[in-house]
Residue frames relative to the residue before (quaternion, step in Angstrom):
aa qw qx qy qz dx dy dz
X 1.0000 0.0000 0.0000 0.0000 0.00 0.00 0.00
X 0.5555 0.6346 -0.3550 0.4033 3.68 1.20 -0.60
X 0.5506 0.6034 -0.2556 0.5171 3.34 1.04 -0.76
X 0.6847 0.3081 -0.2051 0.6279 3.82 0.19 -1.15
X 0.8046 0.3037 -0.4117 0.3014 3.89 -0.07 -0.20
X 0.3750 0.6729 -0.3679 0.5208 3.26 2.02 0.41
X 0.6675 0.5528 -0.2684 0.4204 3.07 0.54 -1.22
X 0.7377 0.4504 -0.2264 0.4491 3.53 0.70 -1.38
X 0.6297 0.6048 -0.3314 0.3575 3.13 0.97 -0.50
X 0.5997 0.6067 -0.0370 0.5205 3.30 1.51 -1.49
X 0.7120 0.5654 -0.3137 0.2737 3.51 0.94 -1.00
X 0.4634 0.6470 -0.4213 0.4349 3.45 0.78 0.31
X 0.8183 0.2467 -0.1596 0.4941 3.45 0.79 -1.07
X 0.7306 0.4923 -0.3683 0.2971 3.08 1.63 -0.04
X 0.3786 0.5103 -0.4908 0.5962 3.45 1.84 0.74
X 0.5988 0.4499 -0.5255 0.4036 3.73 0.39 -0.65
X 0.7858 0.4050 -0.2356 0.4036 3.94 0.10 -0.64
X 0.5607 0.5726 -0.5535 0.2267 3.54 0.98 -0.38
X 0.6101 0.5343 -0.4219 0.4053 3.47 0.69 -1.34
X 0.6700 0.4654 -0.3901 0.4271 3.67 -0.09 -0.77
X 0.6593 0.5632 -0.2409 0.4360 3.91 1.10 -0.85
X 0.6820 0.5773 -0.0954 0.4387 2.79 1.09 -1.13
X 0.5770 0.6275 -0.1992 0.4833 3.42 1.73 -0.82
X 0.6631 0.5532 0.0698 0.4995 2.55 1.17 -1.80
X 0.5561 0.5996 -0.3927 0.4207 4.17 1.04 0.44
X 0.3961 -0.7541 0.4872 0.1927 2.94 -0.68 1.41
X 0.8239 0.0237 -0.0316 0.5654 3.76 0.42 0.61
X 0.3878 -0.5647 0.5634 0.4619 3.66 -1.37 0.18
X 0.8424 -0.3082 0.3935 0.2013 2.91 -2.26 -0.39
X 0.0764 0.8514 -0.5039 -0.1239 3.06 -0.80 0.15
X 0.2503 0.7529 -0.5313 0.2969 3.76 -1.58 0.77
X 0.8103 -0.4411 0.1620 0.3501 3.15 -0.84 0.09
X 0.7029 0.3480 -0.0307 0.6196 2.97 0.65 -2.24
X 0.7974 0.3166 -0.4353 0.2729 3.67 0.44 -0.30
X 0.5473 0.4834 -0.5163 0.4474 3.76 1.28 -0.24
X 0.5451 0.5304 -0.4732 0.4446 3.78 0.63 0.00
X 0.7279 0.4009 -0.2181 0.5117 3.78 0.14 -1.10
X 0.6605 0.6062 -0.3125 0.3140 3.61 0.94 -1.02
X 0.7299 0.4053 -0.2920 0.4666 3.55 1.48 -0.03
X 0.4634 0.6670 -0.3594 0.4596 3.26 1.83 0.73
X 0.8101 0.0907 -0.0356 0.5781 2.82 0.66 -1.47
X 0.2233 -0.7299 0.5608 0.3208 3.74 -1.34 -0.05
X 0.8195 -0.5104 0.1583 0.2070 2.76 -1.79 1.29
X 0.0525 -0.8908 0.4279 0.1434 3.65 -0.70 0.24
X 0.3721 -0.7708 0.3193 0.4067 3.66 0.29 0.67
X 0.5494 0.6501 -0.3540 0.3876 3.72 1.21 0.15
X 0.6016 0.6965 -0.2675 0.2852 3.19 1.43 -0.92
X 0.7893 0.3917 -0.2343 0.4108 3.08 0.74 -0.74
X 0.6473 0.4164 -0.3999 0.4977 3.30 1.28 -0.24
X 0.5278 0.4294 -0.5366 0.4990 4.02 0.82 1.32
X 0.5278 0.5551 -0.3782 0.5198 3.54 1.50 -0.61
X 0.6262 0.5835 -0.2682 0.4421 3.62 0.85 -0.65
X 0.6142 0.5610 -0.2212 0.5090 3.34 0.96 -1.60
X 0.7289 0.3162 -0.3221 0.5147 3.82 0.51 -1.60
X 0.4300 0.5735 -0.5627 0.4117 4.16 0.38 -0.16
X 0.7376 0.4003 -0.2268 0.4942 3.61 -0.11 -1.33
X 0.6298 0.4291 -0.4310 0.4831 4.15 0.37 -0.38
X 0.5110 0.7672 -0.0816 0.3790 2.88 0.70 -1.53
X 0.7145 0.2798 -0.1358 0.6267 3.94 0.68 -1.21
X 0.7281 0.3669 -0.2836 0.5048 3.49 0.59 -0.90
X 0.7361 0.3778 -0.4017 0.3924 3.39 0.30 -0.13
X 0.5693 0.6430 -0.2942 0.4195 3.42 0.95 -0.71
X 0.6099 0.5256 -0.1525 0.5732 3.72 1.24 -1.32
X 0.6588 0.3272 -0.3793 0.5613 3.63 0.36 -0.73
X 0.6402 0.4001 -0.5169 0.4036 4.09 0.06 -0.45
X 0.6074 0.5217 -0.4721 0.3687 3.44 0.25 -0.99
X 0.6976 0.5940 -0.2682 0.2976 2.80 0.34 -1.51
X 0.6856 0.2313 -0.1363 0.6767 3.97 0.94 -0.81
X 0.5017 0.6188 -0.4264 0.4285 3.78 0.64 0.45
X 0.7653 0.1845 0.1122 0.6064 2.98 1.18 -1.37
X 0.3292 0.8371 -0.4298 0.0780 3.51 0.70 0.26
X 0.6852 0.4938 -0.0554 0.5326 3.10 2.01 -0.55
X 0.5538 0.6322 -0.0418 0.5402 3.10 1.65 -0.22
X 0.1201 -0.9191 0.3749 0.0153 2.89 0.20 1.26
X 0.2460 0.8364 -0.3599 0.3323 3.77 1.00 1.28
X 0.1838 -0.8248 0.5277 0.0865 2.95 -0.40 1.79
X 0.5964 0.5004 -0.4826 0.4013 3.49 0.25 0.26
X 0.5331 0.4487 -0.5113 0.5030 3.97 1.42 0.24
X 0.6435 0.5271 -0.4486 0.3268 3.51 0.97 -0.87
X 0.6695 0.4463 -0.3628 0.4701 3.75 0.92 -0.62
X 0.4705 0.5731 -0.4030 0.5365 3.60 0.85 -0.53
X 0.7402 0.3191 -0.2958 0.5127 3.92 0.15 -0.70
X 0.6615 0.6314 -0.2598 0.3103 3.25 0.62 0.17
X 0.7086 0.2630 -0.1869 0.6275 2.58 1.57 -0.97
X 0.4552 0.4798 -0.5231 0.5376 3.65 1.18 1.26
X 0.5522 0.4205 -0.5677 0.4427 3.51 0.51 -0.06
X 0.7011 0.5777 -0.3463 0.2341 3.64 0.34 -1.27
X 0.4563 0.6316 -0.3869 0.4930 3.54 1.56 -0.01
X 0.6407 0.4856 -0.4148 0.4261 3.49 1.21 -0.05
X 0.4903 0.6293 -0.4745 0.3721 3.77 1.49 -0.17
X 0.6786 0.5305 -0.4348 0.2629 3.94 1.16 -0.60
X 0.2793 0.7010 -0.5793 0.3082 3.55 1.26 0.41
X 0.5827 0.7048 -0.3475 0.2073 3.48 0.98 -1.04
X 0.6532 0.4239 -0.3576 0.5154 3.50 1.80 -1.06
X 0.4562 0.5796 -0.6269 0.2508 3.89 0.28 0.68
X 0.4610 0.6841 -0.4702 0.3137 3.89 1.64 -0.25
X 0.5636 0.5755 -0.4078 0.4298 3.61 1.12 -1.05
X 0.9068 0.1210 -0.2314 0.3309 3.73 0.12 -1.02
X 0.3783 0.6251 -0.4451 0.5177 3.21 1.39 0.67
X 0.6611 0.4611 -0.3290 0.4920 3.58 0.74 -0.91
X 0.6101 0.4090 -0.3537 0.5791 3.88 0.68 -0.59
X 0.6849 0.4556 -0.3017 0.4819 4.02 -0.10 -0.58
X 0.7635 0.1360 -0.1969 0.5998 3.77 1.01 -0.32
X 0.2349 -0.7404 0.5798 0.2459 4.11 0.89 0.36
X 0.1847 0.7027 -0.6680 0.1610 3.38 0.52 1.86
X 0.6763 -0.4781 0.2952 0.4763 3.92 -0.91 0.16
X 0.6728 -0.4646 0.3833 0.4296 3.56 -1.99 0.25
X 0.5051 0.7079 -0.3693 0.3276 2.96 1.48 -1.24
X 0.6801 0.4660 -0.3388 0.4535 4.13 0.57 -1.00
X 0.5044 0.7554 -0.2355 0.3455 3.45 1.13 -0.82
X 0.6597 0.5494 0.0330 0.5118 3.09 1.30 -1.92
X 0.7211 0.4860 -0.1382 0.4740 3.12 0.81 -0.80
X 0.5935 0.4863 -0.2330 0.5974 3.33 1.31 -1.16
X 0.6786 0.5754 -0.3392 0.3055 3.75 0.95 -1.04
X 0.5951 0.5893 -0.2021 0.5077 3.55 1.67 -1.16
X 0.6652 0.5027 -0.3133 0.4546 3.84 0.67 -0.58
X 0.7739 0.3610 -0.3037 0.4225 2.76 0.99 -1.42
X 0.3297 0.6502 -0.4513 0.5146 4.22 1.47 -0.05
X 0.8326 0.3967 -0.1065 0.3716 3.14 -0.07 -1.11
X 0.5930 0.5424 -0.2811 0.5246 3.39 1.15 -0.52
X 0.6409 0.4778 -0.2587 0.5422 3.71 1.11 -1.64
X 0.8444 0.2070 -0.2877 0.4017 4.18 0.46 -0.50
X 0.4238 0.5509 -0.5474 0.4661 3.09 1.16 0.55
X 0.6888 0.5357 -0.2712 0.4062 3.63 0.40 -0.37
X 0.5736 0.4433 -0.2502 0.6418 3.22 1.02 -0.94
X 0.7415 0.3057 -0.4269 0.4177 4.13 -0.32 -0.89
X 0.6238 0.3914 -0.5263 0.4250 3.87 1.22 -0.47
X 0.6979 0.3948 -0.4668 0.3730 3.76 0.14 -0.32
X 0.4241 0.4884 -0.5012 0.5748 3.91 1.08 0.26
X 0.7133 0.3349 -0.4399 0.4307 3.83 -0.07 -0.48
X 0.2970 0.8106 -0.3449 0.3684 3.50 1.04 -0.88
X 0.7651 0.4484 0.0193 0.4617 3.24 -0.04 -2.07
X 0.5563 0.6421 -0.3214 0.4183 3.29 0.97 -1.57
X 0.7466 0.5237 -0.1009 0.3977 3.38 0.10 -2.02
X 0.5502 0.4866 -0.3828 0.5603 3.53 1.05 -1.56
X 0.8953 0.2489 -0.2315 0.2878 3.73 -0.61 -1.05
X 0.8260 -0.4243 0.0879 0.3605 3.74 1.00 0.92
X 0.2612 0.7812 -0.3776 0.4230 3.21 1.95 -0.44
X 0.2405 0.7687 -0.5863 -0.0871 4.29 -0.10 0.11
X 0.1666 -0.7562 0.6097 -0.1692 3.76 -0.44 1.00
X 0.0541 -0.8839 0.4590 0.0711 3.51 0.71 1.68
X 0.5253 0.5028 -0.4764 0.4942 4.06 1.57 -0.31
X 0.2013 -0.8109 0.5446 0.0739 3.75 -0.48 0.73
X 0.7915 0.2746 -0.2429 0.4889 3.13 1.74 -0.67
X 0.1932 0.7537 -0.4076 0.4780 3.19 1.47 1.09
X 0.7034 0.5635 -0.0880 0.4242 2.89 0.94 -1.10
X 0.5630 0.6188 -0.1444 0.5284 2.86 1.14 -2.31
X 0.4800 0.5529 -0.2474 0.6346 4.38 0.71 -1.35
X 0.9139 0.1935 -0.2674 0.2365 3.37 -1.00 -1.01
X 0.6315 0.5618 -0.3433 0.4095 3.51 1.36 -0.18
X 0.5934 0.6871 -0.1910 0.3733 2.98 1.56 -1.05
X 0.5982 0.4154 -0.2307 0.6453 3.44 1.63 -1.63
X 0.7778 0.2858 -0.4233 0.3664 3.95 0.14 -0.18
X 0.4894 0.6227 -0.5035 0.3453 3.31 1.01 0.67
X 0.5708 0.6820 -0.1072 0.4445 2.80 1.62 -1.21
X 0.6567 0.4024 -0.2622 0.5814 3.24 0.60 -0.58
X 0.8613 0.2995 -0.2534 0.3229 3.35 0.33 -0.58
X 0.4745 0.5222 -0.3669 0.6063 3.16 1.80 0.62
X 0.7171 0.2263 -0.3842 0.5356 3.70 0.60 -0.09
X 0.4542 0.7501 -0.3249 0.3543 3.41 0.95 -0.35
X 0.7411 0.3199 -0.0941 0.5828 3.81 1.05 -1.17
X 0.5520 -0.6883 0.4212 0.2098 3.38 -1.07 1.36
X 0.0124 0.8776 -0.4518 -0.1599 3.57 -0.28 0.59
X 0.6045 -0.6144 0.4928 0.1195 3.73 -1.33 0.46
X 0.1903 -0.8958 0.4003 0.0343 3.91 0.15 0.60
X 0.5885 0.4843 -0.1057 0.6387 2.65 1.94 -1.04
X 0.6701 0.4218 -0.3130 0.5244 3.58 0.49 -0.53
X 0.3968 0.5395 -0.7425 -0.0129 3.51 -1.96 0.09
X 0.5553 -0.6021 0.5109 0.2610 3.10 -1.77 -0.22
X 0.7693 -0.5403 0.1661 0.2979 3.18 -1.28 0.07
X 0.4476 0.5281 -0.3723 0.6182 3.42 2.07 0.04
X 0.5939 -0.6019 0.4910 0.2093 3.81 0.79 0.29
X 0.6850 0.2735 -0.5577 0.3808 3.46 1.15 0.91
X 0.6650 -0.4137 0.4985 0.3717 3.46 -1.76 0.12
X 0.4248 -0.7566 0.4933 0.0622 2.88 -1.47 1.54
X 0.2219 -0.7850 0.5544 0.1649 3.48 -0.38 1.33
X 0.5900 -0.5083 0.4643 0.4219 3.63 -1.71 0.40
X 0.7362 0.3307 -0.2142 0.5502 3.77 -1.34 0.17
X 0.3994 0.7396 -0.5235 0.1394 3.91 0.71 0.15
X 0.4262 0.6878 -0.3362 0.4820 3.56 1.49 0.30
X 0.6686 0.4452 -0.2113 0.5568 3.38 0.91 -1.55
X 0.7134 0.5190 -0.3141 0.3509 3.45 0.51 -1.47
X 0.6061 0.5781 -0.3213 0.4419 3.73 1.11 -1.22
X 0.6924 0.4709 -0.3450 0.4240 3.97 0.98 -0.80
X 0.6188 0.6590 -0.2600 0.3394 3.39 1.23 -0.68
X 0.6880 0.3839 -0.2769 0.5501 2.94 1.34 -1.14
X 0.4210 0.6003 -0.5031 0.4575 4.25 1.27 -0.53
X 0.7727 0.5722 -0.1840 0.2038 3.66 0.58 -1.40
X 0.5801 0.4903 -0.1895 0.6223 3.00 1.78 -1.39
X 0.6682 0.5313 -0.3648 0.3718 3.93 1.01 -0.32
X 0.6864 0.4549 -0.2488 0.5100 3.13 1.31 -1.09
X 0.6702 0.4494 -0.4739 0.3526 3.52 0.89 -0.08
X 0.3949 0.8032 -0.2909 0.3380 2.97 1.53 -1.06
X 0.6965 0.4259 -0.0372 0.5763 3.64 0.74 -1.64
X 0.6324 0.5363 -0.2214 0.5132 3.72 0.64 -0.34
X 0.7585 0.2509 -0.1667 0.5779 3.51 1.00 -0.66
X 0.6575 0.3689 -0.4629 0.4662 3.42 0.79 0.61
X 0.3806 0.5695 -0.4352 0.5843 3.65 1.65 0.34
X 0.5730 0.5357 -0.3347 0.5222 4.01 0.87 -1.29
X 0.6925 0.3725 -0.2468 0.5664 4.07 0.40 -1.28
X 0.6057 0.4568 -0.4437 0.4771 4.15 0.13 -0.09
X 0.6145 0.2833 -0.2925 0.6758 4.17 1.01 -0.65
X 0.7615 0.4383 -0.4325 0.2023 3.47 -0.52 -0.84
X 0.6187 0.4933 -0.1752 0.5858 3.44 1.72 -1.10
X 0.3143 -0.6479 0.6470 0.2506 3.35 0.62 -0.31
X 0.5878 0.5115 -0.4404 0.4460 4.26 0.88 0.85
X 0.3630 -0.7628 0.5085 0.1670 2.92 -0.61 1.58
X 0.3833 0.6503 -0.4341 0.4917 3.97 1.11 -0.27
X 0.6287 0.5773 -0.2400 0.4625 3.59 0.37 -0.49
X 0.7905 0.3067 -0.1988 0.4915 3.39 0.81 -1.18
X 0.3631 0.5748 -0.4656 0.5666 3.54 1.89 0.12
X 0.5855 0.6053 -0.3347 0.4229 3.59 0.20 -1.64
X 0.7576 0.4224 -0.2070 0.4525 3.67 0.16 -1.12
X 0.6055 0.4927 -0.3587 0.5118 3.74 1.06 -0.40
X 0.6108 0.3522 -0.2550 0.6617 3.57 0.73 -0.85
X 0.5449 0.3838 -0.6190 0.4155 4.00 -0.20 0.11
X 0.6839 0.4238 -0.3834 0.4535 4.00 0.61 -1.21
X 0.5920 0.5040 -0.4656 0.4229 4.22 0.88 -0.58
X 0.5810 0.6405 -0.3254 0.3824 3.50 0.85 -0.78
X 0.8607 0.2214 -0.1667 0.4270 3.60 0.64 -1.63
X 0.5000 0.6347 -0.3332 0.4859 2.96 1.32 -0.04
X 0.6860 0.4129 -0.1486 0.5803 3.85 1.05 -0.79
X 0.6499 0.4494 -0.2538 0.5579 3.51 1.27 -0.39
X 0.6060 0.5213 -0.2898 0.5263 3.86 1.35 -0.36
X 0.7043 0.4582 -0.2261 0.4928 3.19 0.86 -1.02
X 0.5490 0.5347 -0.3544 0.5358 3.88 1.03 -1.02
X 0.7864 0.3686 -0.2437 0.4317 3.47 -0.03 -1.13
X 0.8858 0.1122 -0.1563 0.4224 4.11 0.36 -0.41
X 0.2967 0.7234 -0.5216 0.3414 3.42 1.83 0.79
X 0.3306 -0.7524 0.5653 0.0707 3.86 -1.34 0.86
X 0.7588 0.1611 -0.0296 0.6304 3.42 1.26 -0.68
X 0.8523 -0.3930 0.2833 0.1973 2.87 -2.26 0.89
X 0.6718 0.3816 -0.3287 0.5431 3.57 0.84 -0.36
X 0.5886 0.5702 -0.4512 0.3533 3.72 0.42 -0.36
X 0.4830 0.6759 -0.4581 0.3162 3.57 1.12 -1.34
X 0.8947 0.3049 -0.1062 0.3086 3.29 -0.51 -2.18
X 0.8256 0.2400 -0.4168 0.2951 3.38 1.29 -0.04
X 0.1251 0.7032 -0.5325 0.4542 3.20 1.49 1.23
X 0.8275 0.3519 -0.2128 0.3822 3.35 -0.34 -1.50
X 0.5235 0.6401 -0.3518 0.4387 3.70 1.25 -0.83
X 0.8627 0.1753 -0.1972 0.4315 2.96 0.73 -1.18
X 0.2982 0.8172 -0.1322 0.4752 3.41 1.11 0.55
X 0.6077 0.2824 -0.0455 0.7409 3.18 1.44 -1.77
X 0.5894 0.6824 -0.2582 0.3468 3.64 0.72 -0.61
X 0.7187 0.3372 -0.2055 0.5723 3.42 0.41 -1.38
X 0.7063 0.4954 -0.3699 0.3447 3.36 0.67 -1.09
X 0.5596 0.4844 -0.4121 0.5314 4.27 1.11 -0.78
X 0.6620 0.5326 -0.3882 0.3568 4.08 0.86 -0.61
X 0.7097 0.4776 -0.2227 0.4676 3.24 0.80 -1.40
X 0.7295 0.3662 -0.3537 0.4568 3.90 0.74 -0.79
X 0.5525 0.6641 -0.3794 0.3311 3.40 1.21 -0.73
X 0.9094 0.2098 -0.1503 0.3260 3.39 0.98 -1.33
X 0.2186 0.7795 -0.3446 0.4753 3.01 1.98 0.43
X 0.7367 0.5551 -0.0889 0.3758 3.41 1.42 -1.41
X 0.6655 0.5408 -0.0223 0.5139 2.68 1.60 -1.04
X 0.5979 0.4676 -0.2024 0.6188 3.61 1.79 -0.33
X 0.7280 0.3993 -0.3809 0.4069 3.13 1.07 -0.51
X 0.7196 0.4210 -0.3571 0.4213 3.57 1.30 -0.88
X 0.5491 0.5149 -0.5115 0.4145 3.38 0.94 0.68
X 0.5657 0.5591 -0.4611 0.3934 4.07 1.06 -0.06
C-alpha cells in the first residue's frame, strides 16, 4: 500500500513532468508486445504512468488472493509466484524519471531509482523461475535460501550495470548499460520458466500443469508488454493478458493441489 500512497501523493508532478520526459527519451521501447503494438499506436507520455499505476493494484491485489486462495495449502511454487507479484510494485521506481524533470532533482536520484527498479524486474522473474522450479519436482525444503539467493543475484546485477541518469526511454525507465544482454536474460529466465511447468505436466502426470504453463507465457508476455509498453493499445492487452495467465496458473495449481 506504501507504494500506491506514494504514487498519489507524487501524481501531480508526476503528470506535470511526463510530457517533458517523454520528449526528452533517448529512444523508444523495446520487447515483444510493444515492438508489435508500437506500429499501431503512437506513444503517449501518459501511458506508462497508468501502466505503472495498474502494476502497483495489480501486486496488491494479486498477493491478497493468493494469500486466501491458498492459505491452507502448503505450495511453494504460490509462495514464489506471489513474489514475483509483489515485485511489480518496484515499477513505481520509473515515476523518478518524470518526477526528477518536474522537480530538476539530480541524475544521481535517477540512478538510484534505475537500480531498484533492475533489481526489482529480476527479482521477480528468478522468483517466477523458482516457481517453475518447484512446479516440476525440484523440492528445496530452505525456501528462504532461496528467497537470499535471488535477491543477492539481483543485487549484483543491479549494482553491477552502469547506469545513465540522463538517458531513459519512452515507458519512462532509465537505461541501464548491457541492456541488450540484460533483455535476453530476462527472455531466457521466461522461456525457461514456461518450459518447466510443461516438464511438471509429464513428470506429474497433471495435466493442470500444462494449463499452468499456458498462463506462465500470458503472464510474461503481459508482464513485458505492461512494463515497456509506450502507448494506449499496449495497456489493455498487457493487463488482459496479465490478469489471465495469472487466474490460469493459480487456478490450476489449486486444483492439483486439492486433489493430492
Amino acid at each position: 500500500m506504501v507504494p500506491i500512497v506514494v504514487f498519489i501523493l507524487t501524481a501531480g508532478d508526476s503528470f506535470g513532468g511526463a510530457q517533458a520526459a517523454s520528449a526528452a527519451a533517448s529512444s523508444r521501447s523495446t520487447g515483444l508486445v510493444q515492438t508489435i503494438l508500437g506500429f499501431l499506436s503512437t506513444k503517449s507520455a501518459y501511458a506508462p504512468l497508468v501502466s505503472i499505476t495498474f502494476a502497483l493494484f495489480f501486486a496488491s491485489a494479486s498477493v491478497v488472493l493468493l494469500y486466501y486462495s491458498f492459505e491452507k495449502t502448503q505450495a511453494p511454487e504460490v509462495l514464489f509466484f506471489a513474489l514475483f507479484s509483489l515485485s511489480f510494485v518496484a515499477e513505481s521506481f520509473r515515476l523518478a524519471v518524470p518526477l526528477a524533470v518536474a522537480r530538476e532533482w539530480p541524475p544521481a536520484f535517477v540512478v538510484g531509482a534505475a537500480r531498484a527498479l533492475v533489481f526489482g524486474r529480476f527479482f521477480g522473474l528468478l522468483s517466477l523461475f523458482a516457481s517453475s522450479v518447484y512446479a516440476s519436482g525440484v523440492d528445496f525444503q530452505k525456501h528462504g535460501r532461496v528467497i537470499l539467493i535471488s535477491a543477492a543475484a539481483s543485487l549484483a546485477i543491479a549494482t553491477g550495470v552502469p547506469v545513465d541518469g540522463l538517458a531513459w526511454d519512452s515507458a519512462l525507465s532509465p537505461m541501464p548499460g548491457y541492456a541488450s544482454m540484460l533483455d535476453l536474460v530476462e527472455l531466457a529466465l521466461s522461456l525457461i520458466a514456461c518450459l518447466s511447468f510443461l516438464v511438471a505436466a509429464k513428470s506429474r502426470g497433471a495435466q493442470e500443469y500444462a494449463v499452468a504453463a499456458a498462463g506462465c507465457f500470458l503472464v510474461c508476455l503481459g508482464r513485458d508488454g505492461l512494463i515497456r509498453g509506450d502507448n494506449w493499445l499496449a495497456l489493455p492487452v498487457s493487463a488482459t493478458a496479465l490478469v489471465a495467465g495469472t487466474w490460469l496458473l493459480a487456478v490450476k495449481v489449486h486444483r492439483y493441489y486439492l486433489w493430492l
